[in-house]
C-alpha positions, -999 to +999 in steps of 0.1 A: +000+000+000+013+033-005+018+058+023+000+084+027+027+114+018+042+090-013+042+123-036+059+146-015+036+166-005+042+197+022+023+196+054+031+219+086+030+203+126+016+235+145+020+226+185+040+245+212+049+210+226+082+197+211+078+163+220+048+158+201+066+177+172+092+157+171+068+124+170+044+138+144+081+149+122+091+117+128+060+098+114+052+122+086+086+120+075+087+081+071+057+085+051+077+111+028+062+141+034+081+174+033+073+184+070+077+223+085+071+231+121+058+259+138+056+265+176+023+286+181-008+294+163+006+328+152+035+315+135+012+285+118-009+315+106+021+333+089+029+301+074-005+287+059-008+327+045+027+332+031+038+319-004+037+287-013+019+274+016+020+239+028-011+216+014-019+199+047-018+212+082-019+196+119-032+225+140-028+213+178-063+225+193-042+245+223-016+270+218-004+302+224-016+334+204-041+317+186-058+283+192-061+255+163-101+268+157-087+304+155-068+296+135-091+275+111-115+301+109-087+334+098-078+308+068-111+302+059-118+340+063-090+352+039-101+319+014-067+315-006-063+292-036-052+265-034-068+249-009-053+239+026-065+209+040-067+218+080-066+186+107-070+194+139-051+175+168-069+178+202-076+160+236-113+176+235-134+141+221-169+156+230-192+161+204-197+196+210-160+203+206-156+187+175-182+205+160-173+236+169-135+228+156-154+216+126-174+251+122-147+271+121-128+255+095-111+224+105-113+194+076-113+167+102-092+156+135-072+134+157-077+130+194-043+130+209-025+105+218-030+103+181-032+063+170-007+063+137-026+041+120-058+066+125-038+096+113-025+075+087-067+072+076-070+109+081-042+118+057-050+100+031-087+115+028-065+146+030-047+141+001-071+126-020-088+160-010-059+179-025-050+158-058-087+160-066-081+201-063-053+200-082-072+181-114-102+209-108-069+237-111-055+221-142-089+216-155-097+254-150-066+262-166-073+244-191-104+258-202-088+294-199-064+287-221-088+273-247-110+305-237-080+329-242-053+312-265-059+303-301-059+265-304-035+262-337-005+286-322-009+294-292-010+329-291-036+351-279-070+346-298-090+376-317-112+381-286-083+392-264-056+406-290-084+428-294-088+436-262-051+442-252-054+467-277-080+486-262-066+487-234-035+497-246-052+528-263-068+540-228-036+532-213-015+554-244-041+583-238-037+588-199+001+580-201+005+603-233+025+576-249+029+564-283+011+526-294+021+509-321+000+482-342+015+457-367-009+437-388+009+410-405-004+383-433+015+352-448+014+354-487+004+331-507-013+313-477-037+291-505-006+284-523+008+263-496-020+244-485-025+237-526+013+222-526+023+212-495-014+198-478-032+222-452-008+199-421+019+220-440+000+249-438-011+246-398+028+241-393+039+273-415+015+294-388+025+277-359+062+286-368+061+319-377+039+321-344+074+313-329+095+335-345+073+359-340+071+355-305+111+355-302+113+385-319+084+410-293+090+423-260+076+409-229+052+436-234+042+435-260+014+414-273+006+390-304-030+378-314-044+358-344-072+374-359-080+348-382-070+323-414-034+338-416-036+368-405-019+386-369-020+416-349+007+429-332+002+452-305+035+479-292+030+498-265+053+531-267+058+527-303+058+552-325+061+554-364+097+546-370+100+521-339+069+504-352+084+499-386+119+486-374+096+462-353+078+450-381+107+452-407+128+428-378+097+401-377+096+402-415+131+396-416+130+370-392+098+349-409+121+350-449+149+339-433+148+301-427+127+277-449+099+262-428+107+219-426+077+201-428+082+165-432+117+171-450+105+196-474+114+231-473+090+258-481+098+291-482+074+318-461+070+355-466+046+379-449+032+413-459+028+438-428+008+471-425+020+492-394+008+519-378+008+539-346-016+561-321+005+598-316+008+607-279-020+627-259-044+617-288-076+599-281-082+573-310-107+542-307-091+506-309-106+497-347-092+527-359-055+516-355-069+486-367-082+499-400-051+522-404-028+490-400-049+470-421-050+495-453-012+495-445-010+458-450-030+458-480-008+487-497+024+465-492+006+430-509+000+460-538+036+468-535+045+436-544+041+415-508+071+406-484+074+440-473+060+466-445+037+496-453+030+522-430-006+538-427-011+569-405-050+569-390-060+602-401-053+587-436-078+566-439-106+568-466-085+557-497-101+532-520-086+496-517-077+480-546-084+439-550-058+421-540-059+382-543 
């Protein structure tokens, strides 16, 4: 059978007694868990509401500062994620005591002199408690990634590139800072899928997604918008720092052949840049639009090249470009 601490997990002995620390060290660590002390219910507190607090706590019912239910309750008060499974150890065995240990927060508890093979039972409801929390927190994560993260690169989806960028623009305004936008679009998309099969294709996206990402600031921000096309979002960018930003990427996506399957196809991408001027208050789909009609100029231009587009220039008739 496997004991009850098998993966490691952290659990903290809160007693003023060091005798009874010692024992409950000395058991917990032969069932592998990584074991911390503290010596009153103060210091237990500090513990179980510092960073990365231990998953599992024995909270002797008696001690100085705070008592084990005091200190069950300010846990449960605060309610931190994740969630710290709380066993009280205590020579109360009325059933008035336990439920008021219960009531203010305690998970379960051991009457002392604790029987090892009870606490070993305890435990191990504990931790199947906290692995189960874990799934639910990788689950969650999970589905906010697939809420937030477009499911063929990885980068942010339209909903939230979109977003950033309003944000951004707010953020521009009341800073009086530049913001730069880069829209970017692989050319001759169809043409690859045609030749090379639309696996190809997914792969061409995914790695300019990459190079792409190794070429932004921590910063800065990179959404899909859809089919091939990306927005790139530059906080304190203006014109010329927005170009060299886009001129770099484009630079960076011709360089090196994409492999797919031992086959080398070669990847350009036309960009339309823009940027909001400082102190200026401009709405999000108008750096959009601007960035866009900047894009399109440079497939007209001839493609695998950047094109800059001022807002307040809008209004030009675009040409077809297929």
């Amino acid at each position: 059978m496997d004991t009850p601490g098998a993966s490691s997990m952290k659990i903290l002995i809160a007693d003023d007694s060091l005798v009874m620390q010692r024992l409950l060290q000395a058991t917990l660590e032969s069932w592998h868990f990584e074991v911390t002390c503290a010596g009153d219910g103060a210091e237990a507190l500090a513990r179980l509401q510092g960073d990365a607090p231990p998953e599992l706590a024995i909270l002797d019912w008696m001690m100085p500062v705070l008592t084990g239910p005091e200190v069950c309750r300010l846990v449960r008060e605060r309610a931190t994620s994740p969630y710290t499974y709380l066993i009280l150890l205590t020579a109360k065995s009325q059933r008035e005591d336990i439920v008021e240990g219960m009531g203010a927060g305690a998970d379960d508890y051991v009457v002392k002199p604790f029987d090892k093979h009870e606490l070993e039972v305890r435990l191990r409801a504990g931790r199947r408690i906290i692995e189960l929390q874990n799934q639910l927190m990788l689950a969650q994560e999970a589905l906010r990634e697939q809420a937030t993260r477009d499911a063929l690169t990885g980068c942010w989806n339209r909903r939230v590139i979109l977003e950033t960028l309003s944000r951004e623009t707010i953020r521009a305004e009341r800073e009086t800072r530049h913001l730069g936008v880069v829209m970017l679009d692989l050319d001759h998309f169809k043409q690859i899928n045609d030749t090379h099969g639309h696996a190809a294709g997914d792969e061409a996206l995914r790695e300019v997604v990459r190079r792409v990402m190794g070429m932004i600031r921590g910063y800065d921000a990179l959404g899909r918008i859809g089919g091939e096309e990306f927005l790139i979002v530059l906080p304190g960018c203006d014109e010329l720092r927005a170009l060299s930003h886009a001129e770099r990427i484009r630079q960076a996506v011709e360089r090196t052949p994409v492999i797919v399957d031992g086959h080398e196809i070669k990847v350009t991408a036309s960009f339309g840049a823009s940027s909001m001027p400082p102190g200026i208050a401009m709405p999000a789909d108008l750096l959009v639009r601007a960035a866009d009609e900047g894009l399109y100029a440079a497939k007209r231009q001839g493609r695998n090249r950047v094109s800059f587009q001022l807002p307040e220039q809008l209004g030009q008739t675009r040409k077809a470009v297929s």
